[in-house]
C-alpha positions as CSV (number, residue, x, y, z in Angstrom):
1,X,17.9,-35.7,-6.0
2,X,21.2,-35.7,-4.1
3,X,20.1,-32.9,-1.7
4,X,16.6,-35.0,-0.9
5,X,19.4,-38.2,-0.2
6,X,21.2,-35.9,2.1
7,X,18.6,-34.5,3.8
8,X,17.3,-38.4,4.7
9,X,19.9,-39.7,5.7
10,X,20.3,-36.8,8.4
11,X,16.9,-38.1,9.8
12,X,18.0,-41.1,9.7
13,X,21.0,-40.9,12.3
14,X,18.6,-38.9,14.2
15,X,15.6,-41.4,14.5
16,X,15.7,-43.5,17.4
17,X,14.2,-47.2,17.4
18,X,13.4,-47.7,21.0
19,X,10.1,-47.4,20.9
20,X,7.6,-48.5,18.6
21,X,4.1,-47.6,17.9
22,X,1.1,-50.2,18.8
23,X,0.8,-50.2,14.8
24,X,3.9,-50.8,13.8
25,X,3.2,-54.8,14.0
26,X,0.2,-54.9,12.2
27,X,1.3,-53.3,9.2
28,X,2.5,-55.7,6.3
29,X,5.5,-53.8,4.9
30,X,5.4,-56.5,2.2
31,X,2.4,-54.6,0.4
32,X,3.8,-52.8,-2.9
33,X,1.9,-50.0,-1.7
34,X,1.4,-48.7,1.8
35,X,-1.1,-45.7,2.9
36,X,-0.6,-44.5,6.7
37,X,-2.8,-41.7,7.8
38,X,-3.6,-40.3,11.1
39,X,-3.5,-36.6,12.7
40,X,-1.1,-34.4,12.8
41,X,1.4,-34.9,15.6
42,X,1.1,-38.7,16.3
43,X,3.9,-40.2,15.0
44,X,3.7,-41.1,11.3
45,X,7.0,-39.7,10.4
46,X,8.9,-41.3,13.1
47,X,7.4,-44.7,12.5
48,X,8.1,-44.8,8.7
49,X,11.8,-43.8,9.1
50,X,12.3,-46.3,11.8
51,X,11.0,-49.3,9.4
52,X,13.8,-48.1,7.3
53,X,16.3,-47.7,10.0
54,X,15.4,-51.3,11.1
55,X,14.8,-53.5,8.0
56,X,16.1,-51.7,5.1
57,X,19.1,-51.1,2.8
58,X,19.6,-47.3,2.9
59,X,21.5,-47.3,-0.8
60,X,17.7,-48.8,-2.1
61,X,15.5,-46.1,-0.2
62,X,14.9,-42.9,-0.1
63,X,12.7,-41.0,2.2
64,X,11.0,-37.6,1.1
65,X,8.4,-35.1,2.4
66,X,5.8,-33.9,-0.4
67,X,6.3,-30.3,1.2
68,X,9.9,-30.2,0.1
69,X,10.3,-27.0,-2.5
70,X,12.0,-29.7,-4.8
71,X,8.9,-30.3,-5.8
72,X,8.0,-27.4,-6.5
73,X,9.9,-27.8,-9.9
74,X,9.8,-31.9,-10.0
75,X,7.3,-34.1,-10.4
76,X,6.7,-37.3,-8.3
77,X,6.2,-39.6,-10.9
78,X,9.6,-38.9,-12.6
79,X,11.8,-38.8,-9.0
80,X,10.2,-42.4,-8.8
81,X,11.9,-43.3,-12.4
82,X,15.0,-41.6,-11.6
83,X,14.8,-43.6,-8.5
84,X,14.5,-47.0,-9.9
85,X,17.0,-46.6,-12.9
86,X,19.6,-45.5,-9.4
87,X,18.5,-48.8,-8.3
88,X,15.9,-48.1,-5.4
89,X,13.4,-50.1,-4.4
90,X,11.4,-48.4,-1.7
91,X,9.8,-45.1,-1.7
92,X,8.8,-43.1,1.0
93,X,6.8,-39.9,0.5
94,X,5.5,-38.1,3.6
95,X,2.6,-35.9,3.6
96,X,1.6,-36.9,0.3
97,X,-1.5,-34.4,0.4
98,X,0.6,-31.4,0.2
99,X,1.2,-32.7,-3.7
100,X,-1.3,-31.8,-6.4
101,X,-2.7,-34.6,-8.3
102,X,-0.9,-37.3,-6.0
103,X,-3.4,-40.2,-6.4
104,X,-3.1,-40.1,-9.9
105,X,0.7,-39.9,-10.0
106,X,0.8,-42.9,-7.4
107,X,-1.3,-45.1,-9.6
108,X,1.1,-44.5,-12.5
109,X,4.3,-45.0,-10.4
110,X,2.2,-48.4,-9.3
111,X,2.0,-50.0,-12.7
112,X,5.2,-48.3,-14.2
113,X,7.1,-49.5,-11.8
114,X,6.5,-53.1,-10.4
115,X,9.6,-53.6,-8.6
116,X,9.5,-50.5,-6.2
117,X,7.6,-50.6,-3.2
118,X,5.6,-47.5,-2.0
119,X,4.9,-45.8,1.1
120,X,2.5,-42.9,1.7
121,X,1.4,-40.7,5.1
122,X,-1.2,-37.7,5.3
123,X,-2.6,-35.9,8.0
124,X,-5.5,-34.7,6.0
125,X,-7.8,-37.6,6.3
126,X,-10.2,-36.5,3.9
127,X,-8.4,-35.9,1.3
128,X,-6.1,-39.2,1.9
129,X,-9.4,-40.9,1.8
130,X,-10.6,-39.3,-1.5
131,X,-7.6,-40.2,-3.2
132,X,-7.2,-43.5,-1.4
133,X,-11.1,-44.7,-3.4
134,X,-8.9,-44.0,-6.8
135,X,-5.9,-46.6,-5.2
136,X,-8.7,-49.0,-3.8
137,X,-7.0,-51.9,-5.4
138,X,-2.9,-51.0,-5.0
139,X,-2.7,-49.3,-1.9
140,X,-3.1,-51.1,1.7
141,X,-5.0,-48.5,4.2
142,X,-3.8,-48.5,7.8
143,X,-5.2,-45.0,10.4
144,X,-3.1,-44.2,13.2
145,X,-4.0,-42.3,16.4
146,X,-2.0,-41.2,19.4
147,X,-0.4,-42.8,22.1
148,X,-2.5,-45.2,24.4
149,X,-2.0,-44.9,28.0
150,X,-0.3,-48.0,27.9
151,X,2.1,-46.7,25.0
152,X,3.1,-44.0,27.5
153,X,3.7,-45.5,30.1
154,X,6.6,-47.6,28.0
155,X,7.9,-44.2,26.2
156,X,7.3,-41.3,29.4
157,X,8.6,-44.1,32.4
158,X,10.1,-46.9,30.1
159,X,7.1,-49.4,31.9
160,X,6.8,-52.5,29.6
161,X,3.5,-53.5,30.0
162,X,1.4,-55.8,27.5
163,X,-1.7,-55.1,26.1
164,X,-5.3,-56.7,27.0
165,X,-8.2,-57.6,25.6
166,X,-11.4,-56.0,26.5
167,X,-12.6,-59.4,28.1
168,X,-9.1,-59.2,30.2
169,X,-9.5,-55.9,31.2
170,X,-13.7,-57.4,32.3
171,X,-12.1,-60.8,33.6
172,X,-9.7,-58.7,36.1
173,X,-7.0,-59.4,34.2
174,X,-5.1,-56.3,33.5
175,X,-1.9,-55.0,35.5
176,X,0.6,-52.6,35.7
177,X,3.9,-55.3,37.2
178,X,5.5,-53.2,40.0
179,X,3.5,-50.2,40.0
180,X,1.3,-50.0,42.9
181,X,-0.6,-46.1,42.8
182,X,-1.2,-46.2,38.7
183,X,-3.1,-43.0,39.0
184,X,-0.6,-40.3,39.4
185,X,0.7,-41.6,36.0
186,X,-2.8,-41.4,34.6
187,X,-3.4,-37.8,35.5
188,X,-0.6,-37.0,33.8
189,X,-1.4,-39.0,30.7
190,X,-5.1,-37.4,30.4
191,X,-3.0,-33.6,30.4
192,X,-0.5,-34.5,28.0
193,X,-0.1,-38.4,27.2
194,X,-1.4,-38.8,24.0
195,X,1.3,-36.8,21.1
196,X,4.6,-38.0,21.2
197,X,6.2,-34.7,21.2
198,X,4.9,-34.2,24.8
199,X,8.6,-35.0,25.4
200,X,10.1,-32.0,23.9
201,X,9.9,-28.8,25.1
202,X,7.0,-26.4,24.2
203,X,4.2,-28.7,24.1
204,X,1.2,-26.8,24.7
205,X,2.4,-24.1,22.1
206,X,3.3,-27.2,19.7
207,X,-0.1,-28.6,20.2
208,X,-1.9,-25.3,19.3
209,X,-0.1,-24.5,16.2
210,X,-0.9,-28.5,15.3
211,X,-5.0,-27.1,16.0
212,X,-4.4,-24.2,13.9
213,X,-2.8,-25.9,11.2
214,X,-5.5,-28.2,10.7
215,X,-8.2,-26.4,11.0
216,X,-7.0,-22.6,9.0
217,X,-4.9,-25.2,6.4
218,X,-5.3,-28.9,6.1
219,X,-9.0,-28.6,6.0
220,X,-9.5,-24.9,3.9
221,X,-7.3,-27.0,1.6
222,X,-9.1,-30.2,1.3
223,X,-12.4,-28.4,1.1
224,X,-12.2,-25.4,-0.6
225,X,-13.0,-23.0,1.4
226,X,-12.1,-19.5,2.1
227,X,-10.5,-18.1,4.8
228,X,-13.6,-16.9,6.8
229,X,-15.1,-20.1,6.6
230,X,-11.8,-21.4,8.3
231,X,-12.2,-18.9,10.8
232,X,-16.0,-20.3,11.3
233,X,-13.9,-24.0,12.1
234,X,-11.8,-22.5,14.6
235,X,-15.1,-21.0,16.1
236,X,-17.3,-24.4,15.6
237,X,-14.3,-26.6,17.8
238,X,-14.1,-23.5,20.3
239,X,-18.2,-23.7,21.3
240,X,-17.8,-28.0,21.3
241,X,-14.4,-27.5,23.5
242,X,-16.8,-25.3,26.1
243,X,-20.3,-27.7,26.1
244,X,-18.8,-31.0,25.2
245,X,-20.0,-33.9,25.2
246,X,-23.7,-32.3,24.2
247,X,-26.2,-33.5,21.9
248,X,-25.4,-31.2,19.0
249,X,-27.9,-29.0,17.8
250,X,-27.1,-27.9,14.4
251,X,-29.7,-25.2,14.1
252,X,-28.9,-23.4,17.1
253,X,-24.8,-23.9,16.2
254,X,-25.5,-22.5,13.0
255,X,-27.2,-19.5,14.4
256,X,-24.4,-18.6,16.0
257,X,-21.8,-19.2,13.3
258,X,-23.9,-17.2,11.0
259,X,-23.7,-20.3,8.3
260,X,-26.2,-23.0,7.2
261,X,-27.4,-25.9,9.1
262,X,-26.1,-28.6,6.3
263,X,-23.0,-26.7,6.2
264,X,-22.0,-27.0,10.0
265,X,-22.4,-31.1,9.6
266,X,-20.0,-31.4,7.1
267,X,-17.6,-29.1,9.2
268,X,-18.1,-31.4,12.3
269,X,-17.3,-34.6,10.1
270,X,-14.4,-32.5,8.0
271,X,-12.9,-32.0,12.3
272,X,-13.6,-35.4,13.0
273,X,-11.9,-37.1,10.0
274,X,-8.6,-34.4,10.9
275,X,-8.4,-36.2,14.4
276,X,-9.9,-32.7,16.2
277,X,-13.3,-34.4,17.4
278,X,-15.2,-37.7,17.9
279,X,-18.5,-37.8,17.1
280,X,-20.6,-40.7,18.7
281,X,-23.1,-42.1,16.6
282,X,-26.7,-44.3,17.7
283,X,-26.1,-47.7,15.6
284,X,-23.4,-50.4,14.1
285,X,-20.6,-48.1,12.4
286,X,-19.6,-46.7,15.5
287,X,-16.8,-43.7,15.4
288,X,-17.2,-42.3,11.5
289,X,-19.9,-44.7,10.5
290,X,-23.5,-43.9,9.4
291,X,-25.8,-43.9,12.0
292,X,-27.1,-40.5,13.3
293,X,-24.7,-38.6,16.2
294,X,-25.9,-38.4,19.6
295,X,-22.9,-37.1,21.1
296,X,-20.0,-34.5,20.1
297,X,-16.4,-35.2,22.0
298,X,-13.2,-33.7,21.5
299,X,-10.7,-36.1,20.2
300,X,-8.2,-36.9,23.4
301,X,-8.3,-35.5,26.5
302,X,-5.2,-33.5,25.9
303,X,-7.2,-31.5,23.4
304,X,-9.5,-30.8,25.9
305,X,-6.7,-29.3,28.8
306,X,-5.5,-27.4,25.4
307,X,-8.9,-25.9,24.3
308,X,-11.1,-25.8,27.5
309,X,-8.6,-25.4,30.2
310,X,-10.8,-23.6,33.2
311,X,-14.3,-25.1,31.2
312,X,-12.5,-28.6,31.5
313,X,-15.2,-30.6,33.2
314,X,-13.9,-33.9,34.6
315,X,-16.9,-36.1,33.8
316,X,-16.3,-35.4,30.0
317,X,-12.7,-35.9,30.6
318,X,-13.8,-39.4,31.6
319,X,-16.1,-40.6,28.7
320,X,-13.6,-38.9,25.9
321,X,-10.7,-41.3,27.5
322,X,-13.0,-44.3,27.0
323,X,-14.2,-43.5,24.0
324,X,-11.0,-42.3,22.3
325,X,-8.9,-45.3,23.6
326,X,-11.6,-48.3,22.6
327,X,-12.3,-47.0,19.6
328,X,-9.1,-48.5,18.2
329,X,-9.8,-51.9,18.4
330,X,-13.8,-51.8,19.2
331,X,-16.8,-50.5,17.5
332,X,-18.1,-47.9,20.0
333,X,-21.6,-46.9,19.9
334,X,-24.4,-45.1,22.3
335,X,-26.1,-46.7,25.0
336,X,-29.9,-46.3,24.8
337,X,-29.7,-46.8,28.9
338,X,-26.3,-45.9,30.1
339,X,-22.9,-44.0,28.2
340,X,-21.6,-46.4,26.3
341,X,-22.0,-49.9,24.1
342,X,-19.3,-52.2,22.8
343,X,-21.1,-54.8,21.1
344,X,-22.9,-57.1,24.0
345,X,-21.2,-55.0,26.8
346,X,-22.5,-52.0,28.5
347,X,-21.1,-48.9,30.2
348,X,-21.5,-46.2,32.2
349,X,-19.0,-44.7,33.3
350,X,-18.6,-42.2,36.4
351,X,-16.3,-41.4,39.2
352,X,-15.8,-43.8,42.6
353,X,-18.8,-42.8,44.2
354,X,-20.8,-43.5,40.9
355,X,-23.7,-46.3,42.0
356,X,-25.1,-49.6,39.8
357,X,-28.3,-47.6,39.2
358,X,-27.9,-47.2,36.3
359,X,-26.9,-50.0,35.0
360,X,-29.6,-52.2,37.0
361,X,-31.3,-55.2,35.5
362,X,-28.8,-55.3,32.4
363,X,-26.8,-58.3,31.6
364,X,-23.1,-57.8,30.5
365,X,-23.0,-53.9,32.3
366,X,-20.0,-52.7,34.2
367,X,-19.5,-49.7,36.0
368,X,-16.2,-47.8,34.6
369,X,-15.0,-45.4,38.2
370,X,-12.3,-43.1,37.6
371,X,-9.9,-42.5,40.9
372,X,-10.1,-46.4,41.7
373,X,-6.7,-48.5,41.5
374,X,-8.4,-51.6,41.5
375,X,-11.4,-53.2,40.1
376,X,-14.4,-55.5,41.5
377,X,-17.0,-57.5,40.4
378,X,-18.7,-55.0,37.4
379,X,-16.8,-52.0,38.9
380,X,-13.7,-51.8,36.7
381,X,-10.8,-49.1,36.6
382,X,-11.1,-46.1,34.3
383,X,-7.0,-46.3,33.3
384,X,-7.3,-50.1,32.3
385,X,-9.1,-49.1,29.6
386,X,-5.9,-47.3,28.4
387,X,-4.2,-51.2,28.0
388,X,-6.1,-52.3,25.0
389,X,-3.5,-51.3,22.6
């Protein structure tokens, strides 16, 4: 145990607190059990050992990663005991889906141990969701997902700028103070805005392997499945990166993946709950609900410079920043006349020459224009849309 000490309070030094995620405040670190998921890439790690860093005693916590090989010889349930009887009181265990068996070895470090306080992440959001139904009544469930355009703005340019509600951002309300041409700094979000890591060197190569990972061995994993069906994911997000957004036709997908019809809808929802796609559905439930799926998007539209690059078309580019970004607070459904529908409000959304056509005759629609600094009547920024958390 004195190695997995060591090794944490290395990352510890390391971690900076400048910057904190949009989540960060609406977690209650007073739960005795704390569940954080959310892709690979996003930030989990970094936002875990900076609650430490900031609130806690380091001689009562210990940080570990469920792919350490200590645990390849150790079992969780009795580092937590050893832990308590050393006197800690919080545990945090990253990538808790990389451990066999880790629901039901949270559950008994949960009523064995009343006085230690527990914090999980996993990037494999099916499987954290599996296990999570068997914790339904210890652990707290919070999702993360990458950095808002407002969020980068403060950590790429160190631009403070609060968030707004969706009526604020309708109302007029929303500004960048002291910025006057936002949209060089939006171009550059849309490209590679949304992972943290964008600040380190490599991105583009550290934002492929994160693709690969999940797809040949966070989802294989999860499933079941054998290596050629992994293949068959890589190929399934490779046709959506080229066509996407398109009304997905599962017959004619499964044609050409040379696999059945049911199995290709569980593949897209296995992608979608790994933070790889969004899939827009027709009816309350929104992103991951029930209702059926009109649309497929790739998740973020740094995905989509990533996977499509030359096939990139801009008017998808668009609709995936307005969906991906208002999903987070709002339920995001499809428009029976135009793209979009957040509960009463209506949108279509288009470039600066798009026209009211569309939206003609309908109360509560707006326009959404990309390339336009400033908004008008219905006519309201693209970027602003990135403000909401």
């Amino acid at each position: 145990m004195d190695k997995l000490f060591e090794q944490f309070q290395k990352l510890l030094r390391e971690t900076d607190t400048g910057f904190f995620r949009y989540i960060y405040a609406e977690i209650n670190w007073e739960s005795r059990m704390i569940g954080l998921t959310g892709p690979r890439g996003v930030g989990k790690t970094t936002l875990v050992l900076q609650h430490i860093k900031k609130n806690l005693n380091p001689a009562e916590t210990l940080y570990v990663t469920a792919e350490d090989f200590y645990f390849a010889d150790n079992r969780l349930i009795d580092l937590a005991g050893d832990f308590v009887k050393r006197g800690g009181k919080n545990l945090f265990i990253d990538e808790i889906h990389k451990y066999k068996d880790w629901a039901k070895e949270l559950k008994l470090i949960y009523d064995y141990h009343p006085e230690l306080n527990v914090v999980f992440t996993g990037s494999s959001v099916l499987d954290i969701k599996k296990g999570a139904s068997d914790l339904s009544r210890r652990a707290v469930m919070y999702n993360m997902q990458g950095l808002s355009f407002r969020e980068y703005l403060q950590l790429f340019h160190q631009m403070v700028v609060q968030p707004y509600s969706l009526e604020e951002i309708l109302g007029h309300k929303a500004e960048l103070p002291g910025v006057k041409h936002p949209l060089p700094f939006f171009e550059d979000y849309l490209k590679r805005g949304y992972y943290p890591f964008a600040l380190e060197e490599g991105f583009d190569l550290r934002l492929q392997q994160i693709v690969n990972q999940t797809l040949e061995t966070d989802i294989p994993l999860y499933a079941g499945m054998n290596v050629s069906t992994g293949r068959k994911l890589k190929q399934l997000l490779a046709i959506i990166a080229k066509i996407v957004p398109f009304k997905p036709n599962m017959t004619s997908i499964a044609t050409a993946l040379s696999a059945s019809r049911n199995n290709i809808t569980d593949y897209c929802l296995f992608i979608e709950e790994a933070g790889m796609i969004a899939q827009l559905r027709d009816s309350t439930g929104g992103i991951r609900g029930l209702g059926k799926v009109d649309k497929i998007y790739l998740d973020n539209t740094n995905l989509i410079y990533s996977l499509a690059k030359d096939n990139s078309n801009t008017g998808n580019i668009r609709e995936t920043f307005f969906l991906n970004q208002l999903r987070v607070k709002y339920d995001v459904i499809v428009s029976p006349v135009a793209d979009f529908l957040i509960g009463d409000y209506t949108f279509e959304v288009g470039g600066k020459n798009k026209g009211l056509k569309q939206i003609q005759g309908i109360d509560k629609a707006f326009i959404v224009k990309d390339d336009i600094e400033l908004g008008y009547l219905n006519t309201i920024p693209l970027w602003q849309f990135g403000l909401t958390y």
